[in-house]
C-alpha positions as CSV (number, residue, x, y, z in Angstrom):
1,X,-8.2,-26.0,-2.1
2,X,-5.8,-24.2,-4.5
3,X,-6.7,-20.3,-5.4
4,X,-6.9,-20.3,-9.6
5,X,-4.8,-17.8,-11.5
6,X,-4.9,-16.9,-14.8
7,X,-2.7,-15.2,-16.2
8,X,-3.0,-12.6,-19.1
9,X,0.0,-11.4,-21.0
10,X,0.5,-11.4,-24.6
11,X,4.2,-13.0,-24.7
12,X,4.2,-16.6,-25.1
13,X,7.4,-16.7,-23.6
14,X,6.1,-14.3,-20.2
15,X,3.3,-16.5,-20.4
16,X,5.5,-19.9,-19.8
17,X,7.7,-18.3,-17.0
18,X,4.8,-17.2,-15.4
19,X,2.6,-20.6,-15.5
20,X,5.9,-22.4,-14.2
21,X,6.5,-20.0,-11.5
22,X,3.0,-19.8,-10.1
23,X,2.7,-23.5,-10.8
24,X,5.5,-24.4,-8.6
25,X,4.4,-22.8,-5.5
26,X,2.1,-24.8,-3.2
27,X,-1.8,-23.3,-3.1
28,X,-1.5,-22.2,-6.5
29,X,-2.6,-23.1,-9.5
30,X,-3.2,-22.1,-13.2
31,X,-6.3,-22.4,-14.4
32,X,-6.1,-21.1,-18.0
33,X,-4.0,-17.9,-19.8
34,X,-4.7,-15.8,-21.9
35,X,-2.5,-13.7,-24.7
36,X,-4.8,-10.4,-24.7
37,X,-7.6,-8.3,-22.9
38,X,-10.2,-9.7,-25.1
39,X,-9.1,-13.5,-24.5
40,X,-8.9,-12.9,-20.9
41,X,-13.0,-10.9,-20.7
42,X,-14.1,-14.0,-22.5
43,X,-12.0,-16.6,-20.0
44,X,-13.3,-15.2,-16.7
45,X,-16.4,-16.6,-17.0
46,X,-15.7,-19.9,-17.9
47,X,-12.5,-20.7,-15.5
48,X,-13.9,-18.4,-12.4
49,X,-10.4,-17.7,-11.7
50,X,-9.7,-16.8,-7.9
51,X,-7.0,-14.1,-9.1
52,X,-5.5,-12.8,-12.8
53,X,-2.3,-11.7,-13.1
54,X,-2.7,-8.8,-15.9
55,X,0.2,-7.5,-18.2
56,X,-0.2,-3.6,-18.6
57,X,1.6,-3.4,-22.0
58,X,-0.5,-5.2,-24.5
59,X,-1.7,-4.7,-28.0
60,X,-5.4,-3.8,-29.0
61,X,-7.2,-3.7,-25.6
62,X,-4.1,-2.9,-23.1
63,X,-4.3,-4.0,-19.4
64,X,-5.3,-0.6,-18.3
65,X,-8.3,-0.8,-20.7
66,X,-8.4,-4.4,-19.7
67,X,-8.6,-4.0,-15.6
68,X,-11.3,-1.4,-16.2
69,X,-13.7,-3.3,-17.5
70,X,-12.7,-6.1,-15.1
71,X,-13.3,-4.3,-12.2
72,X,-16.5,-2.4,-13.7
73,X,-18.0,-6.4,-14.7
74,X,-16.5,-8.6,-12.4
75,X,-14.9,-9.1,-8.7
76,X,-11.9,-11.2,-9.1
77,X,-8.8,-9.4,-7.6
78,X,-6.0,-8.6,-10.4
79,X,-2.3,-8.2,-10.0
80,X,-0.6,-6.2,-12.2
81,X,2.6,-7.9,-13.9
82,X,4.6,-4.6,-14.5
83,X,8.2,-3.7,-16.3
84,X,10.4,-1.5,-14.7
85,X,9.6,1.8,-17.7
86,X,5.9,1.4,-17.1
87,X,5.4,3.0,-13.6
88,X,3.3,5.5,-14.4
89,X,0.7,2.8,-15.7
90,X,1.8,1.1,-12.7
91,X,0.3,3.5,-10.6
92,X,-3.0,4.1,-13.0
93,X,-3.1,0.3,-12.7
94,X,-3.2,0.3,-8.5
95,X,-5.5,3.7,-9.1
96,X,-7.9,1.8,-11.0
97,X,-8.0,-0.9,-8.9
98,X,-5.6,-3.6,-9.0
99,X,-4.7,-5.0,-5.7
100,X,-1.0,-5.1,-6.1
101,X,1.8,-5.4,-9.1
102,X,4.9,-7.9,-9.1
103,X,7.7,-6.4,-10.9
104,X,8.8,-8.5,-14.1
105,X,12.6,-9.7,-13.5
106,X,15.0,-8.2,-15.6
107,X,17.1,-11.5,-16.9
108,X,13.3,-13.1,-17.3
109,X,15.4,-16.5,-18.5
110,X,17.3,-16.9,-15.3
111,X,15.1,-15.8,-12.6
112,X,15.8,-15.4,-9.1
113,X,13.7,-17.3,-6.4
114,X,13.3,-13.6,-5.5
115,X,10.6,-13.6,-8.7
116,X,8.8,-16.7,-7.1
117,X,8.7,-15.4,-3.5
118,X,7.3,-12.4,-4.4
119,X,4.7,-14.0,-6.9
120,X,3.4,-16.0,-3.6
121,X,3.9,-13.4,-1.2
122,X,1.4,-11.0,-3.4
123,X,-1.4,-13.6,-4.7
124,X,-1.5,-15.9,-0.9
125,X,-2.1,-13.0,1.7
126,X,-5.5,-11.8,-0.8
127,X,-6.9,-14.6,0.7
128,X,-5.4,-15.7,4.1
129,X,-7.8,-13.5,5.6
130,X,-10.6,-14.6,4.4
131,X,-9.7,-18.3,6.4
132,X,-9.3,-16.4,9.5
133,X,-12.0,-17.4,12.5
134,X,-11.1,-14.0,14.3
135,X,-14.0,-11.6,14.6
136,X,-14.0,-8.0,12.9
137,X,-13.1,-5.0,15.1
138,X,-16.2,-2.7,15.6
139,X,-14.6,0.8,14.8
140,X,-14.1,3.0,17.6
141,X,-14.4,6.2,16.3
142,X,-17.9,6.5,17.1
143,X,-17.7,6.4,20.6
144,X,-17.5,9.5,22.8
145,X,-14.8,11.3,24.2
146,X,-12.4,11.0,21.2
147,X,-11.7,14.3,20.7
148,X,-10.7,14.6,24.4
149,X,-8.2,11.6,23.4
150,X,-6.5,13.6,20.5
151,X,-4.0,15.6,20.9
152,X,-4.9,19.2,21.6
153,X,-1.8,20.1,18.8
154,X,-1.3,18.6,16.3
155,X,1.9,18.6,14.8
156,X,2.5,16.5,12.1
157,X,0.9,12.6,10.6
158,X,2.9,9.8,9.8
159,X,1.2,6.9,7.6
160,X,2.5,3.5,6.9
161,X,1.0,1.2,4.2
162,X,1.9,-1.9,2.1
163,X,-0.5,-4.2,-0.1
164,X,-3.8,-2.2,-0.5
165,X,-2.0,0.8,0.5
166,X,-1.8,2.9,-2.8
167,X,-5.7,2.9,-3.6
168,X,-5.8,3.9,0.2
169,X,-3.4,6.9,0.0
170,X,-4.8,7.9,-2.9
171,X,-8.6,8.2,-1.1
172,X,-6.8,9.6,1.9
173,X,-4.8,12.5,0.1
174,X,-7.5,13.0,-2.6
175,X,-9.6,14.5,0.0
176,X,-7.3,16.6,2.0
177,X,-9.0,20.3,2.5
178,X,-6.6,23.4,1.3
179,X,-5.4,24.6,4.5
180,X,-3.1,21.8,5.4
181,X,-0.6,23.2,7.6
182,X,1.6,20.7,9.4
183,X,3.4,18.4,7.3
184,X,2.0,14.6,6.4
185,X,5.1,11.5,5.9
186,X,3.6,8.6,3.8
187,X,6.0,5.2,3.9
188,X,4.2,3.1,1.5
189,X,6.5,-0.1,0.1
190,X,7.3,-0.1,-3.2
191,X,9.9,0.0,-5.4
192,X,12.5,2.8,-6.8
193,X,11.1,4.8,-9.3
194,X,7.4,3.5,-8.7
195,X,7.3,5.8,-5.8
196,X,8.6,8.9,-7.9
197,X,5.1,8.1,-10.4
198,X,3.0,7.3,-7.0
199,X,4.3,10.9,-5.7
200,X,4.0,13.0,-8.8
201,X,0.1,11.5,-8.9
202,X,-1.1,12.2,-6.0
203,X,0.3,15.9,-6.4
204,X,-1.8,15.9,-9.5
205,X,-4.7,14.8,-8.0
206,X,-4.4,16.0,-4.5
207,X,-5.3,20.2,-3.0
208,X,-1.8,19.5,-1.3
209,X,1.7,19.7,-2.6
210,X,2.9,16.0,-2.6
211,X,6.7,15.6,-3.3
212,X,9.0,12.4,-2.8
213,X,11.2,12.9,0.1
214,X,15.0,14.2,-1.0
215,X,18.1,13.7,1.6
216,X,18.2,17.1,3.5
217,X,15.1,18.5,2.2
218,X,13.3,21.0,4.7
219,X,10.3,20.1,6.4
220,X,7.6,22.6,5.8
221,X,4.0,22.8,6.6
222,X,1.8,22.1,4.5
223,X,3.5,19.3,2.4
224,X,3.1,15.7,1.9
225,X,6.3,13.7,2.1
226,X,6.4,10.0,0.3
227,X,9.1,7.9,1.6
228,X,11.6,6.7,-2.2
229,X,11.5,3.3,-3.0
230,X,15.2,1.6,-2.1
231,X,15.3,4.1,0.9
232,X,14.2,4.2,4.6
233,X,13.2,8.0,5.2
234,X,14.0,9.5,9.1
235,X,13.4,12.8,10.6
236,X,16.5,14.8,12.2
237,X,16.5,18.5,13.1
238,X,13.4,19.5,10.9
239,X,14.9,17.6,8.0
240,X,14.5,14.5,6.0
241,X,17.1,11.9,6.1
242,X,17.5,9.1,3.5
243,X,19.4,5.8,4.5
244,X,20.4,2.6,2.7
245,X,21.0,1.2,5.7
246,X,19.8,-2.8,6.0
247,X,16.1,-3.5,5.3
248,X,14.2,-4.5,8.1
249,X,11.1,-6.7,7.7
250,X,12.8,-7.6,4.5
251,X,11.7,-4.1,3.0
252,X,13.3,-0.7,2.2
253,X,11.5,1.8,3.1
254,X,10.8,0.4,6.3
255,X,7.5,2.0,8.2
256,X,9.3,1.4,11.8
257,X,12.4,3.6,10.8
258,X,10.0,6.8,9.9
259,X,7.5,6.0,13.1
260,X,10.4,5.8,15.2
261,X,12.0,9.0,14.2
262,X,8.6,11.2,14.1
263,X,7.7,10.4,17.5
264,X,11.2,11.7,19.0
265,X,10.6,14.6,16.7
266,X,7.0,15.9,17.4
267,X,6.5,13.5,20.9
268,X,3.0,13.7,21.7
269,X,1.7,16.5,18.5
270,X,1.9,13.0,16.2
271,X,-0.9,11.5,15.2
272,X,0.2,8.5,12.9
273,X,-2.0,5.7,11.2
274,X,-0.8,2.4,9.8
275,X,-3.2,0.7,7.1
276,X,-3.8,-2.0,5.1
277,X,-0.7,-4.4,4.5
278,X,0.9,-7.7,5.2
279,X,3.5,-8.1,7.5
280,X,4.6,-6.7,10.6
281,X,6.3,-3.6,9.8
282,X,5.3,-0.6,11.8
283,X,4.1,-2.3,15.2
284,X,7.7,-1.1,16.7
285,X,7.4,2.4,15.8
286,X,4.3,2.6,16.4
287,X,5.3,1.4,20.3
288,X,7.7,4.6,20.3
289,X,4.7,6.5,19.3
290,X,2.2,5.7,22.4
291,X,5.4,5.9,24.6
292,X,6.3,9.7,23.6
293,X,3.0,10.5,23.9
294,X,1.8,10.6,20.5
295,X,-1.9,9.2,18.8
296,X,-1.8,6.2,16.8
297,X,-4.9,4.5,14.4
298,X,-5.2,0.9,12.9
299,X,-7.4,0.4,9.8
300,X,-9.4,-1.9,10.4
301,X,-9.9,-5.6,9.0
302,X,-13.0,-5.3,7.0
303,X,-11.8,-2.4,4.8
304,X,-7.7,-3.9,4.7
305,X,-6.9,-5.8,1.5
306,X,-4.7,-7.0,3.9
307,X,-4.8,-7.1,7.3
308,X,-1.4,-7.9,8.6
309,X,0.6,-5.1,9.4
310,X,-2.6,-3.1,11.0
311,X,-3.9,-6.4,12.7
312,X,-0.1,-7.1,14.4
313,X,0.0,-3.8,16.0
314,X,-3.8,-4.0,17.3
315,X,-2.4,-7.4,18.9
316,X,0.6,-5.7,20.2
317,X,-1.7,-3.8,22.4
318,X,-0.1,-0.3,20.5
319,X,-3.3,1.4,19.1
320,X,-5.6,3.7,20.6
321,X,-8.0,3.6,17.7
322,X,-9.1,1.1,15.3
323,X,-11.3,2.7,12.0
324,X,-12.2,2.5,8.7
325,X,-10.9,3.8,5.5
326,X,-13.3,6.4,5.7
327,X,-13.6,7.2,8.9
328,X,-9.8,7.2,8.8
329,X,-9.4,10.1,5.9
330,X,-12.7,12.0,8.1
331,X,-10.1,11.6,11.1
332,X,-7.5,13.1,9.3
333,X,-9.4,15.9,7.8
334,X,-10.8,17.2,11.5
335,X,-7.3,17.1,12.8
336,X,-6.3,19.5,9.8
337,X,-9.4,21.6,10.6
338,X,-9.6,21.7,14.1
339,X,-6.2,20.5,15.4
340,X,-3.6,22.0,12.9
């Protein structure tokens, strides 16, 4: 059975490429569009759409306003369809709720299959796991003894995310305490200049100083590091190293490059946690981790939008914990107050 999309922008034009794109792609199909916020309230009850795809720049009710009201009345996962000057609604957009955002292509008439890959690889994996006959992972957390696992110091945390992963970090970071004294590396993929709005929000929002990792920056205490978008981020001699070296996994930043690096640098003081996402990136780094010594956490299925890249390192055998969402940020926390 295909998933239904409608899609919701207010360019005719937008709206064709769009239809055709999605339309062409095998699963998916278009139930209906819409040209504004108001057209696209009043369509999701009568098409039940599976997914929307929701411009963010729209007259009269915008997609901002739009997505609100969606999420506050309905439960039908939205992607956000965003242009390359709108990051920082980007990032409201993924704050408020939307699952994911698909950059619009620059030459929109002559489209890459790049536009079309990406369009599938966003809308198919919401729904993948739901087919899947494999049971939920109980947490482990609440079993004793697992403060006898952790490390006694620790010394620094390395997170990895992908689809789900902004509304995660932004739970995660919202609730650090004040007296965050090791440092915190987030490698969450996105795109360049999305990362600099992602950053610059959760230091709004967040009792910690949150910056977006600059080649040779220092590596205090204290500070939360977010990997740029175009760049894999590594750790050498206390300092941050950017590389454009070849993506691997098909994406730059790459979670394995940043878990690889952390564990030589802090051995068995890392604690490192790799959330919701799809894909595989992080399982190798992740390896290096447990083999230096270090602690490493899964999130588990039932609170991953997607549960790839945490569910492929649980089957690689490389994760001494599997939690929740919350019971991940709690984690977190305690290591700050007791551990740090």
């Amino acid at each position: 059975m295909n998933i239904k999309v409608l899609v919701v922008d207010d360019s005719p034009f937008m709206r064709k490429i769009i239809t055709e794109t999605i339309t062409s792609i095998a699963g998916l199909e278009v139930v209906g569009t819409a040209r504004n916020g108001r057209d696209a309230l009043k369509a999701i009850p009568l098409l039940q759409p599976d997914v929307i795809t929701l411009d963010i720049e729209m007259p009269g009710l915008n997609g901002l306003e739009t997505l609100e009201i969606i999420k506050r009345e309905h439960e039908v996962p939205v992607i956000m369809m965003s242009s390359f000057s709108g990051e920082d609604n980007t990032i409201a957009a993924l704050d408020l709720g939307a699952m994911d955002f698909i950059e619009k292509p620059l030459d929109i008439r002559n489209q890459s299959d790049a536009f079309k890959n990406e369009v599938a690889d966003k809308i198919k994996p919401l729904f993948e796991q739901k087919k899947t006959d494999i049971p939920v992972e109980k947490s482990l957390l609440q079993l004793n003894g697992l403060e006898k696992r952790l490390p006694n110091k620790i010394k620094a945390i390395v997170i990895g995310a992908s689809t789900g992963g902004p509304k995660a970090l932004f739970s995660i970071i919202r609730s650090l305490p004040d007296n965050l004294s090791f440092p915190i590396f987030i490698v969450q993929h996105m795109p360049k200049g999305f990362t600099t709005s992602f950053s610059k929000r959760l230091d709004k929002e967040s009792s910690a100083t949150v910056v977006e990792a600059e080649e040779g920056m220092a590596i205090r205490g204290g500070m939360v590091y977010v990997a740029p978008g175009g760049y894999h981020m590594l750790i050498e001699n206390n300092q941050i190293k950017l590389t454009e070296t070849d993506k691997i996994h098909g994406v730059r930043p790459a979670v394995d490059y940043l878990f690889e690096t952390a564990a030589e640098a802090y051995g068995s003081g890392l604690a490192s946690f790799i959330l919701t996402g799809m894909g595989q990136d992080g399982a190798r780094g992740l390896a290096k981790i447990k083999k230096t010594g270090g602690f490493t956490v899964a999130q588990n299925r039932e609170t991953s939008i997607v549960y790839g890249m945490p569910g492929n390192a649980v089957q690689k055998g490389v994760i001494d914990e599997i939690a929740s969402l919350n019971e991940i940020s709690e984690l977190i926390n305690w290591m700050i107050r007791v551990r740090g």
